[in-house]
Phi, psi and omega in degrees: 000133179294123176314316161304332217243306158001109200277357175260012169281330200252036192218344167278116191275180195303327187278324165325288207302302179283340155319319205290325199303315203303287186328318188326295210259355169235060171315330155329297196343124184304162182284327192276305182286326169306311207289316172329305189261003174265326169086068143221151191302198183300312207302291193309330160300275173313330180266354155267000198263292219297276144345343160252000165264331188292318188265044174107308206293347171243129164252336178196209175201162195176138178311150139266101201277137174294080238271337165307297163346292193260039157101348197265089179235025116312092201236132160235168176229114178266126166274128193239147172239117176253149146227080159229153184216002174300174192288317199276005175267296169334296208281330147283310147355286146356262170343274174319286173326313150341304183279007190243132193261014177253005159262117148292318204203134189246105162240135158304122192231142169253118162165204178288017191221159185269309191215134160249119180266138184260090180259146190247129183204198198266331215213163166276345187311279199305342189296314174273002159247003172282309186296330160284339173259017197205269170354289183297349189274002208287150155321119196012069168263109189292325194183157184222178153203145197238122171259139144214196221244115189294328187194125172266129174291296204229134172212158180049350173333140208282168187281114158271207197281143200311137163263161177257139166258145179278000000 
C-alpha cells in the first residue's frame, strides 16, 4: 500500500497535523514552545508527540548537515536503466544500491528510465569512481547517463502541512 494511500492519514486532526508541520521545520522544539504554538497545554502536547512516534508518523530525528561545509559539493542525478524489471531484480538493485553511501536518495521512476538517483560527492574525479566502482557494478544494470547539477535552487524543504485524505 502507497504510503499516501494509507487509512490512518485521515485519522489525524488538526492539532496533530501542526505538530507534525511544526517537528518539520524544528525538530529541537521544547515540548513547552510546541504546546505554544500548536495552543495546546503541555500534558496533551505531550501524549500526542508520544503517540505519532509510537503509531509511524514520526519516524526519527536528525541533524541536518551542511554538506558544502564539508566539502561534499558535488551533486550529480544519474539516470539507471536495468535490464531486468522483475520484482526479484528491483529488489537486488535495492538492496545494492542501499550501500553505496554517496547515493542519497534512490527513485524507482515510471518513464523512460528505471531509477533516478541523487549522488553527492567531493569531486567529478570522485563523482567517476563511485560510477565506475560502485554504480556500474550494480545487479543488472543495463546503462546509465549522468546531469549534473550547477546550483541547488531548493533542498530539504520542510513537510507541509499533512492533508487529510479521503
Amino acid at each position: 500500500m502507497d504510503r499516501s494511500d494509507h487509512p490512518d492519514a485521515a485519522r489525524l486532526d488538526s492539532f496533530d497535523r501542526s505538530i507534525l508541520t511544526v517537528l518539520a521545520s524544528d525538530g529541537r522544539i521544547s515540548i513547552a514552545d510546541l504546546a505554544r504554538r500548536i495552543g495546546l497545554s503541555k500534558t496533551p502536547t505531550q501524549v500526542r508527540l508520544r503517540r505519532l512516534e509510537t503509531e509511524g508518523y514520526i519516524t526519527g530525528y536528525r541533524a541536518l548537515i551542511d554538506p558544502i561545509r564539508l566539502g561534499q559539493d558535488h551533486v550529480a542525478f544519474v539516470e539507471v536503466r536495468l535490464s531486468d524489471t522483475r520484482e526479484a531484480a528491483l529488489a537486488a538493485f535495492n538492496a545494492a544500491i542501499a550501500r553505496i553511501p554517496e547515493v542519497e536518495q534512490a527513485h524507482l521512476i515510471a518513464g523512460n528510465f528505471d531509477y533516478l538517483l541523487k549522488v553527492r560527492t567531493r569531486s567529478m574525479t570522485q563523482h567517476r569512481a563511485v560510477l565506475g566502482e560502485k554504480i556500474s557494478t550494480l545487479p543488472h544494470l543495463a546503462s546509465t547517463s549522468t546531469y549534473v547539477a550547477m546550483q541547488a535552487i531548493k533542498e530539504d524543504a520542510p513537510l507541509a502541512a499533512p492533508q487529510n485524505v479521503t
